[in-house]
PyMOL Python script that loads the backbone (N, CA, C, O; Angstrom):
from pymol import cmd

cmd.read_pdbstr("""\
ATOM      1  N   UNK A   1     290.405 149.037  75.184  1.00  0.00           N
ATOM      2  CA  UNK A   1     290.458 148.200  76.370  1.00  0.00           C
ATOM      3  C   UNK A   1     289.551 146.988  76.150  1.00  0.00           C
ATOM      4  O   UNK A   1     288.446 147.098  75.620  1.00  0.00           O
ATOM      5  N   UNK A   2     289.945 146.091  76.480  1.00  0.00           N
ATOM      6  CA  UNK A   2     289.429 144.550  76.790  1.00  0.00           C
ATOM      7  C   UNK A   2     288.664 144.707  77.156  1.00  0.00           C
ATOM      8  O   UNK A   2     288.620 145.826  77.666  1.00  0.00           O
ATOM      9  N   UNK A   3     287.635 144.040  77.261  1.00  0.00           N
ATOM     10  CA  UNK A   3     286.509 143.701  78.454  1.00  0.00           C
ATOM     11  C   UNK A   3     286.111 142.672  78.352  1.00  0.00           C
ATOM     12  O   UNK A   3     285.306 142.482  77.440  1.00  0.00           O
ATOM     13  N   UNK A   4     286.570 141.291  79.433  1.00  0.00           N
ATOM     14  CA  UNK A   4     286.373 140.177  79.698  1.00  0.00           C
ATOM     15  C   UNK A   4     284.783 140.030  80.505  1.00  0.00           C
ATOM     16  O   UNK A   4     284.546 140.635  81.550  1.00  0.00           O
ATOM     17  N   UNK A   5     283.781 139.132  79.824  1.00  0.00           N
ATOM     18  CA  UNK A   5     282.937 139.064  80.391  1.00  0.00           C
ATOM     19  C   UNK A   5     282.625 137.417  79.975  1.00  0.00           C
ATOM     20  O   UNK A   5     282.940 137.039  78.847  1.00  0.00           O
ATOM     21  N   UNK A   6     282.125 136.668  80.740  1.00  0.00           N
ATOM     22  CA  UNK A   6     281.638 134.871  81.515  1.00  0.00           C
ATOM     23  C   UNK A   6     280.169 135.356  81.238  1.00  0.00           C
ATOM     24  O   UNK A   6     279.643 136.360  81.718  1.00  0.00           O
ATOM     25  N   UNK A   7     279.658 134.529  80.447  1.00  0.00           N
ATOM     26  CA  UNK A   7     278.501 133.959  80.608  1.00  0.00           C
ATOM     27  C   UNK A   7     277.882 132.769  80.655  1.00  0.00           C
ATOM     28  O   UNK A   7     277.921 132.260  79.535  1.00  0.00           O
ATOM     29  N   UNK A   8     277.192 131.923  81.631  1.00  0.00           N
ATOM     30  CA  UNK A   8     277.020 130.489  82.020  1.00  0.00           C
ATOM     31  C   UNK A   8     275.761 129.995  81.537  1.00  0.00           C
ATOM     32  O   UNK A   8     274.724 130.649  81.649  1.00  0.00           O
ATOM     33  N   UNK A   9     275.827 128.698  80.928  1.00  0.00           N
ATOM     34  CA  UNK A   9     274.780 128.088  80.377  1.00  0.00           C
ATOM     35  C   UNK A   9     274.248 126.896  81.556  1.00  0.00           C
ATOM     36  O   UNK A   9     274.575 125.736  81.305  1.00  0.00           O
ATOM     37  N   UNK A  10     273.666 127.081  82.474  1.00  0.00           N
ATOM     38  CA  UNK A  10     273.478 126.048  83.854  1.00  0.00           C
ATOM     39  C   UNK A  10     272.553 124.508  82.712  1.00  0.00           C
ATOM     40  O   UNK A  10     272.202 123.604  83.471  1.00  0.00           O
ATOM     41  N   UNK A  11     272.456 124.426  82.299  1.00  0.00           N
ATOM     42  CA  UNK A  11     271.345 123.837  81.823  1.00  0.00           C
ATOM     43  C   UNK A  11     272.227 122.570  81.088  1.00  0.00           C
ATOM     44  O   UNK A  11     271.773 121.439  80.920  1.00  0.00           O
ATOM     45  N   UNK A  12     273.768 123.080  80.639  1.00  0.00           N
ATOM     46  CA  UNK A  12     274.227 122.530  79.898  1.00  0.00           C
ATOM     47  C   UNK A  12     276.072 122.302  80.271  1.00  0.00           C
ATOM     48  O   UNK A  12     276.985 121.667  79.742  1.00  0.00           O
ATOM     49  N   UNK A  13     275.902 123.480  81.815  1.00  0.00           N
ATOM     50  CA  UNK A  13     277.307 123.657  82.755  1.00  0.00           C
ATOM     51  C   UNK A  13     278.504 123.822  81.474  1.00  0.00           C
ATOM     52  O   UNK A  13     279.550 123.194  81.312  1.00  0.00           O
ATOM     53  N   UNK A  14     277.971 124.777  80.768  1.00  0.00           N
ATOM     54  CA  UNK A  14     278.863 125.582  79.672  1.00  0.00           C
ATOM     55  C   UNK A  14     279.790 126.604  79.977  1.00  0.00           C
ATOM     56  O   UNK A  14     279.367 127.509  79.258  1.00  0.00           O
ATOM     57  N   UNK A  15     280.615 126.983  80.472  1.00  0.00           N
ATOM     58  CA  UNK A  15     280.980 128.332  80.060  1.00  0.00           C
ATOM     59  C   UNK A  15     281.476 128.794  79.358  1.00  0.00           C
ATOM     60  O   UNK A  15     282.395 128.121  78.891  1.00  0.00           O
ATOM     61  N   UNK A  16     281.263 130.397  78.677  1.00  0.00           N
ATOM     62  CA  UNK A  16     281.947 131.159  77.585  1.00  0.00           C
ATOM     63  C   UNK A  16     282.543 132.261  78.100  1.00  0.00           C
ATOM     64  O   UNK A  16     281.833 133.036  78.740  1.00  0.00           O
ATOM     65  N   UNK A  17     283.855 132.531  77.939  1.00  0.00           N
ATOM     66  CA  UNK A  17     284.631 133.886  77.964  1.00  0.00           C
ATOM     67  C   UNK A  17     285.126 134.335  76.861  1.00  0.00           C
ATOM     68  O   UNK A  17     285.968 133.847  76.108  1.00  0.00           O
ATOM     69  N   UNK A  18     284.421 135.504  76.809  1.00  0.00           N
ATOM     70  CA  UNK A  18     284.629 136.782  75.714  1.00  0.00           C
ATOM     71  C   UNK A  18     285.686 137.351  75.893  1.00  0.00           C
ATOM     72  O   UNK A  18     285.893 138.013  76.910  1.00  0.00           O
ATOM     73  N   UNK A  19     286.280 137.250  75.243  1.00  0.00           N
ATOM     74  CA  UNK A  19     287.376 138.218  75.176  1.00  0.00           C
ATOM     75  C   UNK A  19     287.459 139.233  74.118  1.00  0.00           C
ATOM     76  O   UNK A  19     288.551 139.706  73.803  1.00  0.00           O
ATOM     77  N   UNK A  20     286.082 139.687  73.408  1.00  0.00           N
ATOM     78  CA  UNK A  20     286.057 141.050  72.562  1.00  0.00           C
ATOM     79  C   UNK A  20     284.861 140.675  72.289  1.00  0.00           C
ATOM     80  O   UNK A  20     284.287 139.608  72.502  1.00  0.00           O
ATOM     81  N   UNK A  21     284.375 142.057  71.586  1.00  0.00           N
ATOM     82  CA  UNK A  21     282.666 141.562  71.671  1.00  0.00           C
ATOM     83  C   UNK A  21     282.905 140.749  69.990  1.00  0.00           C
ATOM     84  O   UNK A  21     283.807 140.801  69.154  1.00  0.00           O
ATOM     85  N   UNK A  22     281.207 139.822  70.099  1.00  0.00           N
ATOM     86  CA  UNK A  22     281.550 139.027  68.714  1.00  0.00           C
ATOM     87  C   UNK A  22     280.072 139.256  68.427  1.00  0.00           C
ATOM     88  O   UNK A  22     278.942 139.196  68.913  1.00  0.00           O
ATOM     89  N   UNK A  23     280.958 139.632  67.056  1.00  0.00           N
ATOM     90  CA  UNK A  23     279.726 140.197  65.772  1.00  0.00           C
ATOM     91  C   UNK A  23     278.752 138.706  65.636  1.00  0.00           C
ATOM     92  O   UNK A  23     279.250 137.642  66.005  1.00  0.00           O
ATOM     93  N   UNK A  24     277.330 138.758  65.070  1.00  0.00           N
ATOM     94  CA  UNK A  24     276.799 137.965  64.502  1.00  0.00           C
ATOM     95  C   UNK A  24     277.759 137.543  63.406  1.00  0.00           C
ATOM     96  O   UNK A  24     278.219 138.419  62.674  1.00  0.00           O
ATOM     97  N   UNK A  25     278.093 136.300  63.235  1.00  0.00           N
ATOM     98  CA  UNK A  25     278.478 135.407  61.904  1.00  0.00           C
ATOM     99  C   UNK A  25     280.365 136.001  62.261  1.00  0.00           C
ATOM    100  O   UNK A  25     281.094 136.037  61.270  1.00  0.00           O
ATOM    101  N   UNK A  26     280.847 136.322  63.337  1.00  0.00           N
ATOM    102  CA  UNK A  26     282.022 136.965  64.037  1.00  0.00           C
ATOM    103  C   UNK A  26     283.051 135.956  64.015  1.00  0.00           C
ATOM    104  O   UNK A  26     284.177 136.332  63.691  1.00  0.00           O
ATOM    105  N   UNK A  27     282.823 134.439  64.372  1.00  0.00           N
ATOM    106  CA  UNK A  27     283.252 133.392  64.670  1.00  0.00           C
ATOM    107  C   UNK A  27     283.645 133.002  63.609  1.00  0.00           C
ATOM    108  O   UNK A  27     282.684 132.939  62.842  1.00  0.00           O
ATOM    109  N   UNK A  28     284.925 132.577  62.952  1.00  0.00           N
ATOM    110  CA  UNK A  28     285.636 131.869  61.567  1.00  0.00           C
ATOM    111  C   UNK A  28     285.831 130.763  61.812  1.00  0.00           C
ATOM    112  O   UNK A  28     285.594 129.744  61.163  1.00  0.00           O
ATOM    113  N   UNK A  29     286.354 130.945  62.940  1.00  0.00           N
ATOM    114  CA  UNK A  29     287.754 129.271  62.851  1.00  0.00           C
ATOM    115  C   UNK A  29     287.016 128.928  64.863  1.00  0.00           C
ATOM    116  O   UNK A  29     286.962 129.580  65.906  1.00  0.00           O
ATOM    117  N   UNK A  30     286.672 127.762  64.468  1.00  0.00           N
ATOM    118  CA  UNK A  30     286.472 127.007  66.067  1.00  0.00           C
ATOM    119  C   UNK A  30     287.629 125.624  65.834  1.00  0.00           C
ATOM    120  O   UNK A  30     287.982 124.854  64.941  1.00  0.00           O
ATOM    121  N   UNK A  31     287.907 125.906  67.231  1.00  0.00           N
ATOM    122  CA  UNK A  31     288.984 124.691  67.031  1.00  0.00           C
ATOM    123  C   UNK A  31     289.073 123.444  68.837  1.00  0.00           C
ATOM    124  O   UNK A  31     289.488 123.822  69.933  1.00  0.00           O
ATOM    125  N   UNK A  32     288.791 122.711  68.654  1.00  0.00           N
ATOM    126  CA  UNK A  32     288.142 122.123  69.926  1.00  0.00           C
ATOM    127  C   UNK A  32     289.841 121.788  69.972  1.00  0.00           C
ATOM    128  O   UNK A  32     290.759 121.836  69.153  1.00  0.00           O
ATOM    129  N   UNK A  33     289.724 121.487  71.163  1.00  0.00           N
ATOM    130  CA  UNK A  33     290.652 120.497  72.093  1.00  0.00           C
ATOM    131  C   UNK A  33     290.135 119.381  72.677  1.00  0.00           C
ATOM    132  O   UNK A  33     289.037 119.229  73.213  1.00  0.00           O
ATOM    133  N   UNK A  34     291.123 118.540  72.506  1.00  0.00           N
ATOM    134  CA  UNK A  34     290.603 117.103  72.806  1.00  0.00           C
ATOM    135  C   UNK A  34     290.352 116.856  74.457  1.00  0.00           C
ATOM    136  O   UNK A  34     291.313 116.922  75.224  1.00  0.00           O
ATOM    137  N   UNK A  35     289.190 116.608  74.877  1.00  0.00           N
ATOM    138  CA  UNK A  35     289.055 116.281  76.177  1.00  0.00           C
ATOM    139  C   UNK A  35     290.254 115.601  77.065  1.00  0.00           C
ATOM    140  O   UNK A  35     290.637 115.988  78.169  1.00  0.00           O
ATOM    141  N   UNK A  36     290.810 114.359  76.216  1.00  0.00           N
ATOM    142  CA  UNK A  36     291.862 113.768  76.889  1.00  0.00           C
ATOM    143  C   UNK A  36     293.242 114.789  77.150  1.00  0.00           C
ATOM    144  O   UNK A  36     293.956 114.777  78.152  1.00  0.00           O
ATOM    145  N   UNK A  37     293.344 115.409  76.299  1.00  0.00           N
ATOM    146  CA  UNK A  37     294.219 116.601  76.630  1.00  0.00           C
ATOM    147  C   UNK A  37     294.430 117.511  78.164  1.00  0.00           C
ATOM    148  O   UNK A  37     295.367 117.953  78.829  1.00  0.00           O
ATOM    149  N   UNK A  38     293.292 117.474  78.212  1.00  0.00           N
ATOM    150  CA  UNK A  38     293.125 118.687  79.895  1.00  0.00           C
ATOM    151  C   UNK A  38     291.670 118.026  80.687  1.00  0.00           C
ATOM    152  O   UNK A  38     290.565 118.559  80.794  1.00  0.00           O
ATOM    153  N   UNK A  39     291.968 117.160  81.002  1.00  0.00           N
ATOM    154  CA  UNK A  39     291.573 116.424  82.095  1.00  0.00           C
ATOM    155  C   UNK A  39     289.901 115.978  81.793  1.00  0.00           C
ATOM    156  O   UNK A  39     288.944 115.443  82.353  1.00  0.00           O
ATOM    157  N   UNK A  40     290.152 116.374  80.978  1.00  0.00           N
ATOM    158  CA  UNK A  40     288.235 115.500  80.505  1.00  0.00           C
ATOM    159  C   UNK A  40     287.355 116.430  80.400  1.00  0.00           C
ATOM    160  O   UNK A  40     286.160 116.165  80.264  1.00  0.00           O
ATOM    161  N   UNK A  41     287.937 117.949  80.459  1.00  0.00           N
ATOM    162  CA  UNK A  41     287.169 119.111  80.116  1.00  0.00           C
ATOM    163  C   UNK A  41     287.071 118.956  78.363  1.00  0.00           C
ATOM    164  O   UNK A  41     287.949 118.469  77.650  1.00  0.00           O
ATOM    165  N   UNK A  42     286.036 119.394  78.008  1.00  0.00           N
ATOM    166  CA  UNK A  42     285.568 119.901  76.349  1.00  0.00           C
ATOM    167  C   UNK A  42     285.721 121.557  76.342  1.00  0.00           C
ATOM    168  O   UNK A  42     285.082 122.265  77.120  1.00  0.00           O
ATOM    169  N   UNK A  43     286.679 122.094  75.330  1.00  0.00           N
ATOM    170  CA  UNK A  43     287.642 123.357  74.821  1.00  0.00           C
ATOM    171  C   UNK A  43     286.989 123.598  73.490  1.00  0.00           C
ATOM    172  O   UNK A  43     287.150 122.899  72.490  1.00  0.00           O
ATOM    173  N   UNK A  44     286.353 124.497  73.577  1.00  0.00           N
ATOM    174  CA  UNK A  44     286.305 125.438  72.111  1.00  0.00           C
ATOM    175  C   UNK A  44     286.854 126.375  72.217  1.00  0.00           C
ATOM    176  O   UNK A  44     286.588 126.989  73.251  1.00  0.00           O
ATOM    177  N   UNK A  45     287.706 126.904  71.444  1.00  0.00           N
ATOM    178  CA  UNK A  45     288.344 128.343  71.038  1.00  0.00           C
ATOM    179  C   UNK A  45     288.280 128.575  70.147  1.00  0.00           C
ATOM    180  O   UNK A  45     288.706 127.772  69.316  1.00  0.00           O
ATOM    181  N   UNK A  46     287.717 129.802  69.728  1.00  0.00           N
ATOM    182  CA  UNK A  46     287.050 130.335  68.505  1.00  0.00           C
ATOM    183  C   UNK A  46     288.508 131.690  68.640  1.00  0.00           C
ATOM    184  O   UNK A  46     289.363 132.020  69.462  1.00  0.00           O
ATOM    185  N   UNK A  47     288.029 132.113  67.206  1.00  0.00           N
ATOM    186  CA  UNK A  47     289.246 132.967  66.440  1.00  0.00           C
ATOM    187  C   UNK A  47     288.588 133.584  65.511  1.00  0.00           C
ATOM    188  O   UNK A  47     288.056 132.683  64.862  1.00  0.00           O
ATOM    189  N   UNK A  48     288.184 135.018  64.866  1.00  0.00           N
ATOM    190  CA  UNK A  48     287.625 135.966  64.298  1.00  0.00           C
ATOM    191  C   UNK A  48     288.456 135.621  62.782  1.00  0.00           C
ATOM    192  O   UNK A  48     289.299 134.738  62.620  1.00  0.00           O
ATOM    193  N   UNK A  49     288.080 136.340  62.018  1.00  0.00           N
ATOM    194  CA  UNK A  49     288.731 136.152  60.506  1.00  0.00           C
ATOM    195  C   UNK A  49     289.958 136.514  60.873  1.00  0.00           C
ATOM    196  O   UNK A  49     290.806 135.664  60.600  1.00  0.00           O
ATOM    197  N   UNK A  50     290.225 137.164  61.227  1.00  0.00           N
ATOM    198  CA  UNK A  50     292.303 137.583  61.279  1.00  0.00           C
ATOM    199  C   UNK A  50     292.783 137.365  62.464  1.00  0.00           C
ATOM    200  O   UNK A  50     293.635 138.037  63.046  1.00  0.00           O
ATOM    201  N   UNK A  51     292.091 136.161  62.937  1.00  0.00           N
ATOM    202  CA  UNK A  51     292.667 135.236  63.643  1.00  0.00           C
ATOM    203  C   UNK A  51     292.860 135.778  65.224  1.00  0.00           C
ATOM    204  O   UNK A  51     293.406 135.172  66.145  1.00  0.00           O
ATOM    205  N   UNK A  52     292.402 136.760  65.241  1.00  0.00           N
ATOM    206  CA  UNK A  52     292.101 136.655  66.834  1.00  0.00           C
ATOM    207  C   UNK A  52     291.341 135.831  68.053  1.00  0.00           C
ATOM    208  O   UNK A  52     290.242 135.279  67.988  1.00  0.00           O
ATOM    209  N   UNK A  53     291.764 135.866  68.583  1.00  0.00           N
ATOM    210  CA  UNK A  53     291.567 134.778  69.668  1.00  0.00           C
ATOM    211  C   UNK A  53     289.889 135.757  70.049  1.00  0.00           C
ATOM    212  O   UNK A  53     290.040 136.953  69.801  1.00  0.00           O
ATOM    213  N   UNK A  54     288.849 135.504  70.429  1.00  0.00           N
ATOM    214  CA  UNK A  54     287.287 135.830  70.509  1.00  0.00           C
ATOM    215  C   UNK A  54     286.802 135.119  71.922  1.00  0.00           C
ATOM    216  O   UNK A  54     286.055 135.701  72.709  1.00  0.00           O
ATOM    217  N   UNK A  55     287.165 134.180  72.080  1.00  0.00           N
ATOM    218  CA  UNK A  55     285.992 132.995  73.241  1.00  0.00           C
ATOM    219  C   UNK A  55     287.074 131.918  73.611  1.00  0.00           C
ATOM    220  O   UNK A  55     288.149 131.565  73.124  1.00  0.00           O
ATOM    221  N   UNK A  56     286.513 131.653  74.401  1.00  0.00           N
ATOM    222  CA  UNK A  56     287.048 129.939  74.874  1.00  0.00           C
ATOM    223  C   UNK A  56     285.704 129.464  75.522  1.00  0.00           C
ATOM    224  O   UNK A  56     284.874 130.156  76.111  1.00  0.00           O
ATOM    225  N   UNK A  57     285.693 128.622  75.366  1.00  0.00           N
ATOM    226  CA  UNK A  57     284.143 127.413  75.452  1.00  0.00           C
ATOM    227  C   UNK A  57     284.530 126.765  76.556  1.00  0.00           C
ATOM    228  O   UNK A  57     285.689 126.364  76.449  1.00  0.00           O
ATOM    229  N   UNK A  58     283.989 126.489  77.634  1.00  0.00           N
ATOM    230  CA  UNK A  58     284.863 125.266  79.093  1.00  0.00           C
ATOM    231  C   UNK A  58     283.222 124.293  78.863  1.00  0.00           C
ATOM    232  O   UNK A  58     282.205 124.877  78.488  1.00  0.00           O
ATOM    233  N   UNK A  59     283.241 123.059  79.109  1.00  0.00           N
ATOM    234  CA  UNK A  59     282.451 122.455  79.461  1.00  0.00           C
ATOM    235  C   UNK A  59     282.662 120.963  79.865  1.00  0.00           C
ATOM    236  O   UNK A  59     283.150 120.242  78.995  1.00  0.00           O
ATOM    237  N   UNK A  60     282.389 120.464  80.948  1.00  0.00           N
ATOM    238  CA  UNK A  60     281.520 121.124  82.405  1.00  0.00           C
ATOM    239  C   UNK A  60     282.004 122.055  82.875  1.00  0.00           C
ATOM    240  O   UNK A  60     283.104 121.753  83.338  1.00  0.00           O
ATOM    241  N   UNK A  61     281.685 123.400  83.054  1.00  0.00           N
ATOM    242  CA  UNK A  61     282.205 124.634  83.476  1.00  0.00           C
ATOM    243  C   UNK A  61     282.571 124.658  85.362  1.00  0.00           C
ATOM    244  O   UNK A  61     283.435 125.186  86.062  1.00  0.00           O
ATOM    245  N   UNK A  62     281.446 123.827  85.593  1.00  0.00           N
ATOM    246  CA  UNK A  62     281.558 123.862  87.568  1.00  0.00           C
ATOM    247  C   UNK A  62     282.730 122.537  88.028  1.00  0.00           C
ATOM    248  O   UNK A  62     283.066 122.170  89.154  1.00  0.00           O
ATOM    249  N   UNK A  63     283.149 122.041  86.690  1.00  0.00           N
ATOM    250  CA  UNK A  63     284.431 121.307  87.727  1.00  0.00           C
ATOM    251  C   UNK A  63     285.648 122.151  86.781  1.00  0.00           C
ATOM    252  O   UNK A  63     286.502 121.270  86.675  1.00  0.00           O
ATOM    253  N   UNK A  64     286.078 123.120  86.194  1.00  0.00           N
ATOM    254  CA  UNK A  64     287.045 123.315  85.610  1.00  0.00           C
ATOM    255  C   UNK A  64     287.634 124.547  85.799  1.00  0.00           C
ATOM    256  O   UNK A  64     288.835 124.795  85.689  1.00  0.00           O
ATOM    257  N   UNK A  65     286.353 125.648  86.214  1.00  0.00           N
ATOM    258  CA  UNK A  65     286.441 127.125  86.188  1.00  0.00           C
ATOM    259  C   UNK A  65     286.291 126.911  87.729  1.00  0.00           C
ATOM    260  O   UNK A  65     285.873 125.965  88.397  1.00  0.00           O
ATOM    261  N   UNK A  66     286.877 128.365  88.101  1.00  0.00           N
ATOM    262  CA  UNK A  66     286.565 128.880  89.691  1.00  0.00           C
ATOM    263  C   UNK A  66     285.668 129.192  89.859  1.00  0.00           C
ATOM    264  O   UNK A  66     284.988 129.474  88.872  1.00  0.00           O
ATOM    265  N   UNK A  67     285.162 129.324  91.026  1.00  0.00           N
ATOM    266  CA  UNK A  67     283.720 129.144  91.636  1.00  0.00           C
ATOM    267  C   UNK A  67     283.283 130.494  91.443  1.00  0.00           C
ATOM    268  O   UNK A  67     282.272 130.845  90.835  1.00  0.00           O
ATOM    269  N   UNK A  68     284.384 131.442  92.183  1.00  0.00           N
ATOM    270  CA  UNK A  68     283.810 133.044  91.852  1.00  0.00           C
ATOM    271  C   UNK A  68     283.807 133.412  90.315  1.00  0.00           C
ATOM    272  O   UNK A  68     283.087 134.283  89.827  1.00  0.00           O
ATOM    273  N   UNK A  69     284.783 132.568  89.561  1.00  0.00           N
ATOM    274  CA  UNK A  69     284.160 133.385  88.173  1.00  0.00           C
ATOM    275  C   UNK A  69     282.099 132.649  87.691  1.00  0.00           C
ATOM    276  O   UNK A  69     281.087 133.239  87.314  1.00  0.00           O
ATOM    277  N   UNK A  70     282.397 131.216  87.989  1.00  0.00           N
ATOM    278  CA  UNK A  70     281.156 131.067  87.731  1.00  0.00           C
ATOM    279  C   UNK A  70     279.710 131.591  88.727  1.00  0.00           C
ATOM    280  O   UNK A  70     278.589 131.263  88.338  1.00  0.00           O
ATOM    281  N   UNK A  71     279.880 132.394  89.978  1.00  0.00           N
ATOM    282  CA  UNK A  71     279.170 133.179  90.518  1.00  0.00           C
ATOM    283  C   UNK A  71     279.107 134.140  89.936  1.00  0.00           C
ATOM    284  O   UNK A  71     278.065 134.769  90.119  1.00  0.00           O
ATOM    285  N   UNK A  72     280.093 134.728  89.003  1.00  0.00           N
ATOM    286  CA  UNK A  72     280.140 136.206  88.843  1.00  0.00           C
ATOM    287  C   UNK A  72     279.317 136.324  87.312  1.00  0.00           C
ATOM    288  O   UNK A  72     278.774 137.358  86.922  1.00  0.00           O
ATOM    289  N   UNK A  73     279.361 134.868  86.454  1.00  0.00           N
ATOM    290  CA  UNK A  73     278.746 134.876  84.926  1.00  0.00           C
ATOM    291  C   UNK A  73     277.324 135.240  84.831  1.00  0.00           C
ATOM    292  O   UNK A  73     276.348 135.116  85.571  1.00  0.00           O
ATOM    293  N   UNK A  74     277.536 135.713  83.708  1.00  0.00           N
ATOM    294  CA  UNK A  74     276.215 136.194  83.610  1.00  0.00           C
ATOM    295  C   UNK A  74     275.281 134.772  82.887  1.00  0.00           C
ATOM    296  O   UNK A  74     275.709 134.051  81.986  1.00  0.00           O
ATOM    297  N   UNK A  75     274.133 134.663  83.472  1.00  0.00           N
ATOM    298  CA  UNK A  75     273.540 133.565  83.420  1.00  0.00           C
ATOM    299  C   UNK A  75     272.675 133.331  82.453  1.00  0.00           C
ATOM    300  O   UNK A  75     271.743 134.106  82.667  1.00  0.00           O
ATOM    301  N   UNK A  76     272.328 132.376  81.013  1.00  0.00           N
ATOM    302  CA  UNK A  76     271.569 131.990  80.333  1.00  0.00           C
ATOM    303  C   UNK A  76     270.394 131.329  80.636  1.00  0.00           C
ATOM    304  O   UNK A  76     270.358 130.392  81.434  1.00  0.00           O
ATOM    305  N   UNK A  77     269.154 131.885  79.879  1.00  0.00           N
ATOM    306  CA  UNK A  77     268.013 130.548  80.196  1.00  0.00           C
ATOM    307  C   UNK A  77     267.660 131.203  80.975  1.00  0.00           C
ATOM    308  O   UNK A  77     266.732 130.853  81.703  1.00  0.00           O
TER     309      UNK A  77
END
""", "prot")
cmd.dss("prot")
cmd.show_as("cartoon", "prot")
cmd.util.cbc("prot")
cmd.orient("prot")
């Protein structure tokens, strides 16, 4: 089973969703999306060696994500 868990960087209005836990040095392939693409948000999506999908990166997280997921993240810093 999955276990989706948000954790928020306030300092830097980051957010990260896990979508499997990630090993130290876990992360292979990061692949940004272009801001102009989806409305002026900054996209990292990271992908494990065999190419599983791991994270997605949102930043500014408080204009892009819902309010209850960013109430519900677990908070950095």
């Amino acid at each position: 089973m999955t276990m989706i868990k948000v954790t928020l960087d306030p300092s830097v209005d980051a957010a990260t969703i896990r979508l499997r836990p990630i090993e130290p040095g876990g992360v292979k392939h990061t692949y940004p999306i272009p801001p102009n693409d989806i409305g002026g948000a900054m996209v990292n999506v990271k992908f494990d060696k065999e190419w599983r999908l791991i994270s997605i990166e949102v930043i500014p997280a408080s204009l892009h994500l819902p309010q209850a997921i960013l109430d519900s993240a677990d908070r950095l810093g």
